[in-house]
mmCIF file of the C-alpha atoms, coordinates in Angstrom:
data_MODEL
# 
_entry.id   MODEL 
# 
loop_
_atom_site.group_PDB 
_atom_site.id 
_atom_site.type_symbol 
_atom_site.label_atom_id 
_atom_site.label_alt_id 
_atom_site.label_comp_id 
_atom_site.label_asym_id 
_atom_site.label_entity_id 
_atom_site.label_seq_id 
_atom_site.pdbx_PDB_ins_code 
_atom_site.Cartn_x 
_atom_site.Cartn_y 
_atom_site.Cartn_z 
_atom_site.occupancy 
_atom_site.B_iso_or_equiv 
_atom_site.pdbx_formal_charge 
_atom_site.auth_seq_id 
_atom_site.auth_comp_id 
_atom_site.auth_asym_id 
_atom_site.auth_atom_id 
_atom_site.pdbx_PDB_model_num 
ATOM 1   C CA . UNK A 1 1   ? 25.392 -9.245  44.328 1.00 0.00 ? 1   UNK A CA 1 
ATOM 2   C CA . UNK A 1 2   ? 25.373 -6.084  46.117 1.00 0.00 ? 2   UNK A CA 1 
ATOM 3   C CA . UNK A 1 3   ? 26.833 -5.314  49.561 1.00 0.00 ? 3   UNK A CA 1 
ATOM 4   C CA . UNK A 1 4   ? 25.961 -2.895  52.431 1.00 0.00 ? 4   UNK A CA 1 
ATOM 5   C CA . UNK A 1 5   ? 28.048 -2.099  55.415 1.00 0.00 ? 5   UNK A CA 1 
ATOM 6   C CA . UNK A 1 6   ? 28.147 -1.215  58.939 1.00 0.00 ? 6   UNK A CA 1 
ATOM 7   C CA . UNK A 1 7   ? 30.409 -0.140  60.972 1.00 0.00 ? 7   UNK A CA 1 
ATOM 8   C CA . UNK A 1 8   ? 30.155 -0.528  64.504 1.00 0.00 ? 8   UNK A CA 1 
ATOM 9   C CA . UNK A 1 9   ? 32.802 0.794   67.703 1.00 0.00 ? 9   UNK A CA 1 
ATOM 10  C CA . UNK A 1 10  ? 32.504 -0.440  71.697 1.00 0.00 ? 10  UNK A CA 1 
ATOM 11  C CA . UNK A 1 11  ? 35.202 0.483   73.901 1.00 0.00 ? 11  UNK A CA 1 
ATOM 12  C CA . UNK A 1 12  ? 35.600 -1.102  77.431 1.00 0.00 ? 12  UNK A CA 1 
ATOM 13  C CA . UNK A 1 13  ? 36.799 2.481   78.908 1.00 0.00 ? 13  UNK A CA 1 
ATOM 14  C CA . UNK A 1 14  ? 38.629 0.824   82.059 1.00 0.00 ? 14  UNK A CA 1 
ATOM 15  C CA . UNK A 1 15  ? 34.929 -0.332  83.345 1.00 0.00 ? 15  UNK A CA 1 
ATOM 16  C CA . UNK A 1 16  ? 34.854 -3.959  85.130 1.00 0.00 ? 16  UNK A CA 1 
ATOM 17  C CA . UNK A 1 17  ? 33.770 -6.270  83.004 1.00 0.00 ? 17  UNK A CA 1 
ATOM 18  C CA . UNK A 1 18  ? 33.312 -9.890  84.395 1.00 0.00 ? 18  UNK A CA 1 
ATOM 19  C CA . UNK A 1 19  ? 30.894 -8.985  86.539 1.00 0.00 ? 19  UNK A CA 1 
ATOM 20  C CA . UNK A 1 20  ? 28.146 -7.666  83.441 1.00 0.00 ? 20  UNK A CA 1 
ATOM 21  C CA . UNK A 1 21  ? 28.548 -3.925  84.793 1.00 0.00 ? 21  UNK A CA 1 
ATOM 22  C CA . UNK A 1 22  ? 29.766 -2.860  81.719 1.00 0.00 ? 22  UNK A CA 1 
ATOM 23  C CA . UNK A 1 23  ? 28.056 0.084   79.447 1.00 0.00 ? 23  UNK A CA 1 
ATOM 24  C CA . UNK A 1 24  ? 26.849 -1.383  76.112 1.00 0.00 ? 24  UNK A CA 1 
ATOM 25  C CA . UNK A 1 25  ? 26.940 1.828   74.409 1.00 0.00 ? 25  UNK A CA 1 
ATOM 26  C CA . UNK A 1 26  ? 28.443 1.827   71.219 1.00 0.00 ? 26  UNK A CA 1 
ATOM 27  C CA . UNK A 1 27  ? 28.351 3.620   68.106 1.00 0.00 ? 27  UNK A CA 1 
ATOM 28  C CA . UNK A 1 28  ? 27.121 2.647   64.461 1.00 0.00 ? 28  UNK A CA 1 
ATOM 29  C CA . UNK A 1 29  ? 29.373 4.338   61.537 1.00 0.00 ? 29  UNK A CA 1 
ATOM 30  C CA . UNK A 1 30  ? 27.851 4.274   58.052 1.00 0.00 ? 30  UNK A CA 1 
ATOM 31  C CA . UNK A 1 31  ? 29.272 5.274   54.511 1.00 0.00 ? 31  UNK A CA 1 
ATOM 32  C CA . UNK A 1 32  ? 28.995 8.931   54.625 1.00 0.00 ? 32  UNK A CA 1 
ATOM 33  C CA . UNK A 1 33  ? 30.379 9.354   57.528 1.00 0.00 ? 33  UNK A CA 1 
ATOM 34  C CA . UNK A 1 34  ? 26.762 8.897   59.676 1.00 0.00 ? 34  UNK A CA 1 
ATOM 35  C CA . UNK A 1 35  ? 27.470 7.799   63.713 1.00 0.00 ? 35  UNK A CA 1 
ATOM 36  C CA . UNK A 1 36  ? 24.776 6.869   65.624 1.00 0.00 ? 36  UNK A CA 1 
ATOM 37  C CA . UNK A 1 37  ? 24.435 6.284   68.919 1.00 0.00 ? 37  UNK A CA 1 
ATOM 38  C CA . UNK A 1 38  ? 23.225 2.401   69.753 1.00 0.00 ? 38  UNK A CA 1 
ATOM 39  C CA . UNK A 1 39  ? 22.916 0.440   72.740 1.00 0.00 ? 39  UNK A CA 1 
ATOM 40  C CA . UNK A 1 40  ? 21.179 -2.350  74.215 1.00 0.00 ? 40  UNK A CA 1 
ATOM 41  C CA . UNK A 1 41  ? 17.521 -2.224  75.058 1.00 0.00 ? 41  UNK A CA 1 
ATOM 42  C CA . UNK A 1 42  ? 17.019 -1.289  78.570 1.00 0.00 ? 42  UNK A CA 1 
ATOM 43  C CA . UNK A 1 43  ? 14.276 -3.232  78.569 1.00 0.00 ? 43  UNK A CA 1 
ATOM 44  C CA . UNK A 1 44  ? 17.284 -5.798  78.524 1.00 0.00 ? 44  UNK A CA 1 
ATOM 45  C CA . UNK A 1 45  ? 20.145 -4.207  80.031 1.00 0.00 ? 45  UNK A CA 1 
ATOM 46  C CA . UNK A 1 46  ? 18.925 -2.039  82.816 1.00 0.00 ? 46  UNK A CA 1 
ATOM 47  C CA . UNK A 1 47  ? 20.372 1.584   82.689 1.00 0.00 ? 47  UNK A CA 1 
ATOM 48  C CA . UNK A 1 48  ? 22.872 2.720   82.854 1.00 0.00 ? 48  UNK A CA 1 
ATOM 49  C CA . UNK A 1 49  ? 24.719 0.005   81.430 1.00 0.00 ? 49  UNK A CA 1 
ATOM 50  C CA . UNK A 1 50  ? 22.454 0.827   78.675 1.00 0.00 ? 50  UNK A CA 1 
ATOM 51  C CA . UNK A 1 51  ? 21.917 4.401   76.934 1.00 0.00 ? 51  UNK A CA 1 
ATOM 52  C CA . UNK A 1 52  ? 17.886 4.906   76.505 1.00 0.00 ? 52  UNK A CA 1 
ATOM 53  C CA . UNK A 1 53  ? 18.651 7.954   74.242 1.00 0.00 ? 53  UNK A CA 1 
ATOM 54  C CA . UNK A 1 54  ? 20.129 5.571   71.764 1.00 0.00 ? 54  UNK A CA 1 
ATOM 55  C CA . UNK A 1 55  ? 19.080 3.239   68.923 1.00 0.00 ? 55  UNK A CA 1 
ATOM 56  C CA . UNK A 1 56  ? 18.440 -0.486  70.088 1.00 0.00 ? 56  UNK A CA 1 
ATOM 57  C CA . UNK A 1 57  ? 19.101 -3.441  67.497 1.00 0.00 ? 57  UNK A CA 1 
ATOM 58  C CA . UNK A 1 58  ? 15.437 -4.013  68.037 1.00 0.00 ? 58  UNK A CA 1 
ATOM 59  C CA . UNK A 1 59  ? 14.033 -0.501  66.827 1.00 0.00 ? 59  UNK A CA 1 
ATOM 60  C CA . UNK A 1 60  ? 16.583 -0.651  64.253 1.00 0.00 ? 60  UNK A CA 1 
ATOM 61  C CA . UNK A 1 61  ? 15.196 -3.763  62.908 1.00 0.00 ? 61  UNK A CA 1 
ATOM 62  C CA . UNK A 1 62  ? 11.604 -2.428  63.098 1.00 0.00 ? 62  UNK A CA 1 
ATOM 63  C CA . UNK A 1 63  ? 12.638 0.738   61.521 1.00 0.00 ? 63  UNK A CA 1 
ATOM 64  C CA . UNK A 1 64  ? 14.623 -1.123  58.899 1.00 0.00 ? 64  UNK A CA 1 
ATOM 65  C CA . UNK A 1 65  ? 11.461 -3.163  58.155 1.00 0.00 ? 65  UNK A CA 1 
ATOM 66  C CA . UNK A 1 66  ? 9.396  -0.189  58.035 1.00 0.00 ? 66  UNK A CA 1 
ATOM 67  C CA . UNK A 1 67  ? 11.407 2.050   56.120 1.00 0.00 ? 67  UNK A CA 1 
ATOM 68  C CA . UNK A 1 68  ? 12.160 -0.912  53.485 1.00 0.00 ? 68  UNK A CA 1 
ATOM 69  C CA . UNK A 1 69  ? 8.210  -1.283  52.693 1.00 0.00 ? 69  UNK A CA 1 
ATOM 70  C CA . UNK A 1 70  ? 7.720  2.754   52.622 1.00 0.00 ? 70  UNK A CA 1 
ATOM 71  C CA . UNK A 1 71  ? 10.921 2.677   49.790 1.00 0.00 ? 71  UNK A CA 1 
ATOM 72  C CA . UNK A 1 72  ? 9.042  0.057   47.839 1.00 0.00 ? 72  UNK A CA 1 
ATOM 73  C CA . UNK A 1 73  ? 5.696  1.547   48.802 1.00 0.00 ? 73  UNK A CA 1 
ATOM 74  C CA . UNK A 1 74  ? 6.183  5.066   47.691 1.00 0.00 ? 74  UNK A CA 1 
ATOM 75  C CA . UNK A 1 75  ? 7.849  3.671   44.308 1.00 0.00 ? 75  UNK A CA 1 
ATOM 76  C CA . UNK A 1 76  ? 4.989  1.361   43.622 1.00 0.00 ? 76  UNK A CA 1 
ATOM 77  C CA . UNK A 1 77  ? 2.720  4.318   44.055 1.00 0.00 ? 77  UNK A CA 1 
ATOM 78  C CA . UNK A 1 78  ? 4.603  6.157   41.424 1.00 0.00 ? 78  UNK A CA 1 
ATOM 79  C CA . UNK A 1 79  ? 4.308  3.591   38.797 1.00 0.00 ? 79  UNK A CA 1 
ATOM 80  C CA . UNK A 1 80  ? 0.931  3.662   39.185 1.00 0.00 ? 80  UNK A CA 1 
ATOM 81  C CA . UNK A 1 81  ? 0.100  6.901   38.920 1.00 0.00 ? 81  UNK A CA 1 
ATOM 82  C CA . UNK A 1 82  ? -0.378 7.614   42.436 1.00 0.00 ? 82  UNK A CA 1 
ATOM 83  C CA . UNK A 1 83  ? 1.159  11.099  43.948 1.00 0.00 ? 83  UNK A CA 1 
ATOM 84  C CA . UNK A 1 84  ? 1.773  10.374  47.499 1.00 0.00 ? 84  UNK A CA 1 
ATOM 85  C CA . UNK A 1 85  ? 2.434  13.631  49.900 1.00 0.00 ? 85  UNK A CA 1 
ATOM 86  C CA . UNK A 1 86  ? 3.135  12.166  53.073 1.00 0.00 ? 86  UNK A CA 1 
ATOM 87  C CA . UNK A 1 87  ? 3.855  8.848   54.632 1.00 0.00 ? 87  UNK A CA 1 
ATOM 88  C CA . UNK A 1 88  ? 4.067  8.087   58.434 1.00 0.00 ? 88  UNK A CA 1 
ATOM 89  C CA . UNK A 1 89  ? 4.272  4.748   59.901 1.00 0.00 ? 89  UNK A CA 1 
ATOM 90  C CA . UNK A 1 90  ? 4.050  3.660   63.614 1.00 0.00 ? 90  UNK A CA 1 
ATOM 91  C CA . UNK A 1 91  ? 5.877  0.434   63.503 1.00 0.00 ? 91  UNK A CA 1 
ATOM 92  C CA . UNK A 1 92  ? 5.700  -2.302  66.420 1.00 0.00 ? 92  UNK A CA 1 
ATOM 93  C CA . UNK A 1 93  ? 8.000  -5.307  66.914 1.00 0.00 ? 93  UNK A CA 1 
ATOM 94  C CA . UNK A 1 94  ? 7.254  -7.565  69.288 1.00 0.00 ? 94  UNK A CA 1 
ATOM 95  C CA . UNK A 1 95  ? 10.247 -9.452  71.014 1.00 0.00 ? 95  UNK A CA 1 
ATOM 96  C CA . UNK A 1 96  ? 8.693  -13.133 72.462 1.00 0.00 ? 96  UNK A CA 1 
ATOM 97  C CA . UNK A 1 97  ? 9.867  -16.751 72.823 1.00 0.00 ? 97  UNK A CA 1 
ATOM 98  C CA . UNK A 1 98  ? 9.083  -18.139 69.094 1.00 0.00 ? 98  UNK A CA 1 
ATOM 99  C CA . UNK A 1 99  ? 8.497  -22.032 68.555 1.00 0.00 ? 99  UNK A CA 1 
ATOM 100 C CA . UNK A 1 100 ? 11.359 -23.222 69.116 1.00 0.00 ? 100 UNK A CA 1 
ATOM 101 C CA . UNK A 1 101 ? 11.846 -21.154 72.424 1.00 0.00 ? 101 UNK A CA 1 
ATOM 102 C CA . UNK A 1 102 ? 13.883 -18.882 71.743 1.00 0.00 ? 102 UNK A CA 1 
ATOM 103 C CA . UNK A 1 103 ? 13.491 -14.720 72.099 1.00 0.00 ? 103 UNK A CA 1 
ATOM 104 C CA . UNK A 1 104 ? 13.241 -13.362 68.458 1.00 0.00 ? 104 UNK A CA 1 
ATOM 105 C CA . UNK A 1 105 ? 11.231 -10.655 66.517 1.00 0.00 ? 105 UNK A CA 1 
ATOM 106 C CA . UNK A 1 106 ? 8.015  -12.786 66.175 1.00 0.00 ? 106 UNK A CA 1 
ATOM 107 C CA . UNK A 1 107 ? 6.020  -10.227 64.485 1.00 0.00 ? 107 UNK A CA 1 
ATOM 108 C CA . UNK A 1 108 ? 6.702  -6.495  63.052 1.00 0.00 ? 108 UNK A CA 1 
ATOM 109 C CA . UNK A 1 109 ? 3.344  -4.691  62.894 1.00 0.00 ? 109 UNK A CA 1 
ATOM 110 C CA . UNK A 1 110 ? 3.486  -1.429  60.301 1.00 0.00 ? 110 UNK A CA 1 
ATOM 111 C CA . UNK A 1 111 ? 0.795  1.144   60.446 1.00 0.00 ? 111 UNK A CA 1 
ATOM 112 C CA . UNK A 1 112 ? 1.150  3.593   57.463 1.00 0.00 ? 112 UNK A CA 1 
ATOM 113 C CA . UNK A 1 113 ? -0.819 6.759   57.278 1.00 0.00 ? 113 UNK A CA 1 
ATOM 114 C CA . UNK A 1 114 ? -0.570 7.708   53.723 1.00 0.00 ? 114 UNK A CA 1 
ATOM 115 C CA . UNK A 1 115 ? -1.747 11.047  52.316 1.00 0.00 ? 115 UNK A CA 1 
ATOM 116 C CA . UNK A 1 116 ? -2.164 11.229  48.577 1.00 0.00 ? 116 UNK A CA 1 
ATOM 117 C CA . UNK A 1 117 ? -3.307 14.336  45.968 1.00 0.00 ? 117 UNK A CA 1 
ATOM 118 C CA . UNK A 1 118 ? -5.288 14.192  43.495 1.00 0.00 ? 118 UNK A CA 1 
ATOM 119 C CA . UNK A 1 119 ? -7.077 10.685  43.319 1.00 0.00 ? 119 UNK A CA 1 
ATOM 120 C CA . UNK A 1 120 ? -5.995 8.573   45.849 1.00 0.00 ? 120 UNK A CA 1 
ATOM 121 C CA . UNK A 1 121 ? -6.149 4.774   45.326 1.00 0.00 ? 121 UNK A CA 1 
ATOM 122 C CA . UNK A 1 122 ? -9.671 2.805   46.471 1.00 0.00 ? 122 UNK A CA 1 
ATOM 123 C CA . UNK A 1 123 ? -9.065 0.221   49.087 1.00 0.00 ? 123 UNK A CA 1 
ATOM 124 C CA . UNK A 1 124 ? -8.257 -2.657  46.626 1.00 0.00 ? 124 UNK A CA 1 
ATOM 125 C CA . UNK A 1 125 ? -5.807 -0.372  44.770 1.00 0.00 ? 125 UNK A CA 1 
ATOM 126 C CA . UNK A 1 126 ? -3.928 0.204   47.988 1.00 0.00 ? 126 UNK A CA 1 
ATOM 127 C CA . UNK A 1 127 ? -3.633 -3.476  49.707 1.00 0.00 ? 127 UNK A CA 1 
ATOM 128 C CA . UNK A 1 128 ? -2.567 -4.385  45.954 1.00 0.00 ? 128 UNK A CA 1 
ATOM 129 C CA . UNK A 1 129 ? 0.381  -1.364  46.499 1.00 0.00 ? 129 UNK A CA 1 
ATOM 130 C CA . UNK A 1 130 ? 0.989  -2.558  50.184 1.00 0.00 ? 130 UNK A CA 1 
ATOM 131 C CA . UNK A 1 131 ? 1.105  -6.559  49.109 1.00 0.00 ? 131 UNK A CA 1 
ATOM 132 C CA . UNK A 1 132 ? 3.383  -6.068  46.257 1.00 0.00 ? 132 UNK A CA 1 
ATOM 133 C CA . UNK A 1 133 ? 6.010  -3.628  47.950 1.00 0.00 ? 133 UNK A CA 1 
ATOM 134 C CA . UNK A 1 134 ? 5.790  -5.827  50.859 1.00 0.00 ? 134 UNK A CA 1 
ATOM 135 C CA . UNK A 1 135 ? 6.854  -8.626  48.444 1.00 0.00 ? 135 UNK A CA 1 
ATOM 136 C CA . UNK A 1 136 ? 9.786  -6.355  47.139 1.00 0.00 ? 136 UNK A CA 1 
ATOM 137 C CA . UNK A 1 137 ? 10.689 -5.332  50.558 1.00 0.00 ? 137 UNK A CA 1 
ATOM 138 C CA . UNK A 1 138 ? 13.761 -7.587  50.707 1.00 0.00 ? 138 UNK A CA 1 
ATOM 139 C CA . UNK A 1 139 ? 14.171 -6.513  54.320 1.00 0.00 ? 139 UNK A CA 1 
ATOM 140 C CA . UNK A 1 140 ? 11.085 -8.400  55.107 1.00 0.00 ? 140 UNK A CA 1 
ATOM 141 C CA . UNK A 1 141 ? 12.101 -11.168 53.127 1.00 0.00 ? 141 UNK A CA 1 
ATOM 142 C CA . UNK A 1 142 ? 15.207 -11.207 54.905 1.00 0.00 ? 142 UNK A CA 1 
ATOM 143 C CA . UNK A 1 143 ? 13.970 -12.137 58.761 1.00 0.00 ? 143 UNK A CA 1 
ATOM 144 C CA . UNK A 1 144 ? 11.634 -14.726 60.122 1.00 0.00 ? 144 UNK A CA 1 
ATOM 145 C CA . UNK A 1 145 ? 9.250  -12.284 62.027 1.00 0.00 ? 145 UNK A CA 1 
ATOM 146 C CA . UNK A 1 146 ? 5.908  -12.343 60.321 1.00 0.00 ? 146 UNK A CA 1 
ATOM 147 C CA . UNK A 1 147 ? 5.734  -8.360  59.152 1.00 0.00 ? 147 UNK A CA 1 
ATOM 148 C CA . UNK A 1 148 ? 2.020  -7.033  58.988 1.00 0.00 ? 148 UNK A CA 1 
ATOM 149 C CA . UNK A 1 149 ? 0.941  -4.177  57.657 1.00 0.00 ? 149 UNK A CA 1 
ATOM 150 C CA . UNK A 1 150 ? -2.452 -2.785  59.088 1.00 0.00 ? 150 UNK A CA 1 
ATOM 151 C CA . UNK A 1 151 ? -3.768 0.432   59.166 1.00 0.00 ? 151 UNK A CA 1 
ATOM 152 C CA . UNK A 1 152 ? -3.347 3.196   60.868 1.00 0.00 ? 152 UNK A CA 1 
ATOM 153 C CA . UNK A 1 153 ? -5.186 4.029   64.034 1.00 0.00 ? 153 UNK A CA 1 
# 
């Protein structure tokens, strides 16, 4: 088994806090020393009890998702004798009531652009890369949203 950790630091700074007026800014601290700034959606918490300049748990989940399948993606690619030079992605979650009512990541939507040299992969070649790294991605495999990949528009 392996493990991964994160960090994570809120202070109340003297702010009122019974009455929700509280800022839910708060940093993320990962090995190597990385802080980043989080806070609550303010498409949840309106500002400025929430930061918009900093990540949300729902981008990071989104980016997580999309940054697992890219990993597996580009390594897949390799193997096969593919030479990717760039890979963007424009990756949607979409935060609804699921079945059993409650708000949740129902779907994550990933649109990679994918520029390869040399001979790139035909269409079946590259939904076989995208299936089987989206099997791999462990991320994916991990939450209940439904994670898509289409292509990019």
């Amino acid at each position: 088994m392996k493990q991964f950790e994160a960090k994570l630091a809120w202070q109340r700074g003297g702010q009122s806090f019974a009455d929700q007026r509280y800022s839910r800014a708060h940093e993320w601290i990962f090995d190597g020393g990385l802080r980043v700034p989080a806070s609550s959606s303010p498409q949840s918490v309106p500002v400025p009890m929430s930061d918009p300049a900093a990540v949300d748990p729902e981008e990071a989940l989104v980016a997580a998702a999309s940054s697992c399948h890219m990993l597996f993606f580009l390594s897949i690619a390799a193997q096969r004798g593919f030479v990717v030079d760039d890979y963007h992605d424009h990756a949607v979650g979409y935060l609804e009531k699921n079945d059993e009512g409650n708000i949740a990541m129902t779907k994550i939507v990933l649109r990679p652009a994918i520029t390869f040299s040399l001979t790139p992969p035909n269409a079946a070649e590259l939904a076989a890369i995208h299936h089987a790294a989206h099997a791999k991605c462990y991320i994916a495999n991990s939450i209940r949203a439904d994670v898509v990949v289409e292509e990019a528009r």
